[in-house]
C-alpha positions in Angstrom: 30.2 6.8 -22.8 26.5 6.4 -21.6 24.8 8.9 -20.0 22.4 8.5 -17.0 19.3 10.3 -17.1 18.2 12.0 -14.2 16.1 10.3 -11.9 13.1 11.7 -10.2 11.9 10.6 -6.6 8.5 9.4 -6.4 6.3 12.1 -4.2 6.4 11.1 -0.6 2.9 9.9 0.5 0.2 12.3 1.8 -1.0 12.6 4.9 -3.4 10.6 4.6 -2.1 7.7 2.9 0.8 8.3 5.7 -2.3 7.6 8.2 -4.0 4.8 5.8 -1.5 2.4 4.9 -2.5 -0.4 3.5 -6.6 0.8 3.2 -5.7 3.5 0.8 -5.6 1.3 -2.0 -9.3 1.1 -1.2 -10.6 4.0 -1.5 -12.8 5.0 -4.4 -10.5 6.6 -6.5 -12.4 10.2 -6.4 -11.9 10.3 -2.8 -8.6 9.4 -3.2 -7.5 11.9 -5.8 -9.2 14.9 -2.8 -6.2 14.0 -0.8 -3.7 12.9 -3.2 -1.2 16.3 -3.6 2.0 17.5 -3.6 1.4 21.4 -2.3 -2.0 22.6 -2.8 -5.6 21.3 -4.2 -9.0 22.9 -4.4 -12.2 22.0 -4.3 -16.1 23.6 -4.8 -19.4 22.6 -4.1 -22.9 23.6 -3.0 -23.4 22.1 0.9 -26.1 22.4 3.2 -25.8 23.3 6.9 -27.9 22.3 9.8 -28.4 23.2 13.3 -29.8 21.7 16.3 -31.9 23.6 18.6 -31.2 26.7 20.7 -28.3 27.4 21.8 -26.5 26.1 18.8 -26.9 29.0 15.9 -25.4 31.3 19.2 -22.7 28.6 19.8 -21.9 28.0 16.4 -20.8 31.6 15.8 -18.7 32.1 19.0 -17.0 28.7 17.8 -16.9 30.3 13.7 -18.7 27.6 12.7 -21.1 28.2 9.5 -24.9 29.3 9.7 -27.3 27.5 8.6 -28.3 27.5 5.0 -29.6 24.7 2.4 -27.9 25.6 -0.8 -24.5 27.5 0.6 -21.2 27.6 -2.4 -18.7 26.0 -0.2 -15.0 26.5 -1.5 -11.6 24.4 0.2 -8.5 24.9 -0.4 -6.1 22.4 1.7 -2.2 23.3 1.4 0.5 20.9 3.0 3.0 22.5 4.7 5.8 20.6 7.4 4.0 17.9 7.7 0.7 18.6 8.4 -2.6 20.4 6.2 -4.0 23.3 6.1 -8.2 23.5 5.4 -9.4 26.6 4.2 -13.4 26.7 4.1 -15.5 29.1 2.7 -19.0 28.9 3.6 -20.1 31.6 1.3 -18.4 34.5 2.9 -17.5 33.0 6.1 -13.9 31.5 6.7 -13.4 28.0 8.9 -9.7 27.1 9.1 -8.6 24.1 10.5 -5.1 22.4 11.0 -5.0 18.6 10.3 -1.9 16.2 11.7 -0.8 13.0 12.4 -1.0 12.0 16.1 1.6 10.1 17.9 -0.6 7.4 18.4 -1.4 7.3 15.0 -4.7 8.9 14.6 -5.5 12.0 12.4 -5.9 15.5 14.9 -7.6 18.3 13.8 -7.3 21.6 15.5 -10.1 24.3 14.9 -9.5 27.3 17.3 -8.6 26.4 20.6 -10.0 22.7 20.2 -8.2 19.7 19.3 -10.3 16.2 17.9 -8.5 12.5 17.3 -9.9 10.9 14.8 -9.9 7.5 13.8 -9.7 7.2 10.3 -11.5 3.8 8.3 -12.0 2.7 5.0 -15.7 0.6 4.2 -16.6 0.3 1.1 -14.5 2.8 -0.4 -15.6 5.7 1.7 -13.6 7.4 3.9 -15.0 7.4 7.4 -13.9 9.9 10.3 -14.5 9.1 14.5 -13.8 11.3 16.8 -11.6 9.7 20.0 -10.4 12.0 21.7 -10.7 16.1 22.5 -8.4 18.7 24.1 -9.2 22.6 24.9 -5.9 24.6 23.8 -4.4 27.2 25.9 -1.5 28.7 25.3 1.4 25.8 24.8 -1.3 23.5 27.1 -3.6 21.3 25.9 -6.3 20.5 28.3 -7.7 16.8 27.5 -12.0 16.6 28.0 -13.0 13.9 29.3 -15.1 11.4 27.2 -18.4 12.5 28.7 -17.5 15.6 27.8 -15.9 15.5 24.9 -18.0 16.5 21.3 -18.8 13.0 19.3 -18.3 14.3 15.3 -18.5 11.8 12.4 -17.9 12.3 9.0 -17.9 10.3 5.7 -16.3 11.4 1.7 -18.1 9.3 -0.8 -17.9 8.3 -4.3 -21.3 10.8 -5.3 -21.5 8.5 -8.4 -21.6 5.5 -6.2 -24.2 7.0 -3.4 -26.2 9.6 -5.2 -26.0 10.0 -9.3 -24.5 7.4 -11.1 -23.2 9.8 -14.2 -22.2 12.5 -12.0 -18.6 13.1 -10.6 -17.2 14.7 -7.2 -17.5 13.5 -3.6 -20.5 13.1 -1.1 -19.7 15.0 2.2 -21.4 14.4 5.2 -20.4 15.9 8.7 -22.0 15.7 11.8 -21.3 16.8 15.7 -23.1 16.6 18.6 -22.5 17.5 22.0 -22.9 16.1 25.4 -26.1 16.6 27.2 -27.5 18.4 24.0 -27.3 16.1 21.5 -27.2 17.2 17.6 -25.5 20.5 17.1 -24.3 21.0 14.0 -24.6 18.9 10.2 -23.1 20.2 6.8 -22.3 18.0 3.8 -23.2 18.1 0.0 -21.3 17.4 -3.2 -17.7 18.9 -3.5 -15.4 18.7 -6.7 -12.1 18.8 -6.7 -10.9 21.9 -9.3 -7.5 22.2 -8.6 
């Protein structure tokens, strides 16, 4: 009588492969492994932090966004939980929590207090490259959408850091960028982030 041994389903894609498809294969594979998990990973690194001029350090704090720094121990911790993430910051000793989804339409929304952001998600040269699309102000159940004149502009890029900065080193090269209408730059942070967990 043969027995059958059990089988075990492979782990449902990520979130971001979900919104990927076909260009996740192209990642580098360090920026790949950040967003390839099952529950929970972690990740550390010294960033930098940058602001534009007055208003923004006053802005940045009523929106509980970091202050500025050049050598700042930033720690993440992303969870998945019902089909969306969870991003846990730590700039130093100052939380910045975000929610991350898949839009309907197929982009990736991130919600950071009461503002929403689209982002279009692309894959060149095995970076991982983030455009914002679309913003909403969140009230309540309502979600207000800005528009494009009005809306913030915020790019971001996860690199290979062996491939853009030190060839023998591991980890990922962050860079994130927002700026707002009428003001331009507001706020910069990247740096090199590990994944530890």
């Amino acid at each position: 009588m043969e027995t059958s041994l059990p089988t075990t389903a492979p782990p449902a894609p990520g979130l971001f492969q979900q919104l990927l498809g076909h260009a996740w294969d192209q990642l580098d594979p360090e920026v790949r492994k950040l967003h390839e998990f099952e529950q929970t990973t972690r990740a550390a690194g010294r960033f930098y932090v940058r602001q534009g001029r007055w208003p923004s350090s006053w802005l940045a704090w009523i929106m509980g966004l970091p202050a500025a720094h050049e050598g700042i121990e930033l720690r993440l911790e992303v969870k998945a939980e019902m089909g969306r993430e969870i991003w846990r910051r730590s700039f130093g000793n100052q939380p910045m929590v975000s929610w991350q989804s898949q839009h309907v339409g197929g982009w990736l929304t991130e919600r950071v207090g009461q503002f929403e952001i689209d982002f279009r998600l692309t894959v060149v040269d095995g970076a991982l490259h983030y455009d914002s699309i679309a913003a909403r102000v969140c009230l309540g159940p309502l979600r207000i959408p800005l528009p494009l004149w009005l809306s913030p502009k915020i790019t971001a890029r996860e690199a290979s850091w062996r491939r853009s900065h030190v060839p023998d080193e591991e980890g990922i090269a962050v860079d994130i960028e927002m700026r707002l209408p009428f003001f331009g730059h507001f706020i910069s942070y990247g740096g090199q982030l590990r994944r530890s967990g």
